[in-house]
Phi, psi and omega in degrees: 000139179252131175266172182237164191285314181294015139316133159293297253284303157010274197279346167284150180092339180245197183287157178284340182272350147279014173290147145287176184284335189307311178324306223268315183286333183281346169234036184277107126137020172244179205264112160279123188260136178251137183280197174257158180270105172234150204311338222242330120349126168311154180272002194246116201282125178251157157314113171249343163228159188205145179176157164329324201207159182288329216287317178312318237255329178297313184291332179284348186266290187326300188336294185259046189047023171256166207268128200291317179297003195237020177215177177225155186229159185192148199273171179219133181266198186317321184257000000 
């Protein structure tokens, strides 16, 4: 199957500063979940969700059995 850049599926696991620009524009202004940063977490933070909305962003971490509470969400933008 070929993903396309606007698949989130794409963008879980990596860093937001690994987006192409292509990415970053097909997913300019949607919401990303990060985990938060603690000594015992990498300092370098991947995506574990992206959606529309936070409430998508929420559903997709349940989905995939991580704890909601353990992330910050933030939209992301073009650049």
């Amino acid at each position: 199957m070929t993903l396309s850049a606007k698949d989130p599926r794409q963008a879980l696991g990596r860093h937001p500063g690994s987006l192409t620009l292509g990415e970053r524009a097909a997913w300019a202004g949607h919401t990303v979940a990060l985990e938060i940063y603690t000594p015992a977490t990498l300092p370098l933070r991947r995506i574990e969700a992206i959606g529309d909305s936070l409430g998508v962003c929420l559903r997709v971490l349940r989905e995939r059995g991580l704890d909601p509470r353990r992330f910050e969400f933030s939209f992301l933008g073009p650049e």
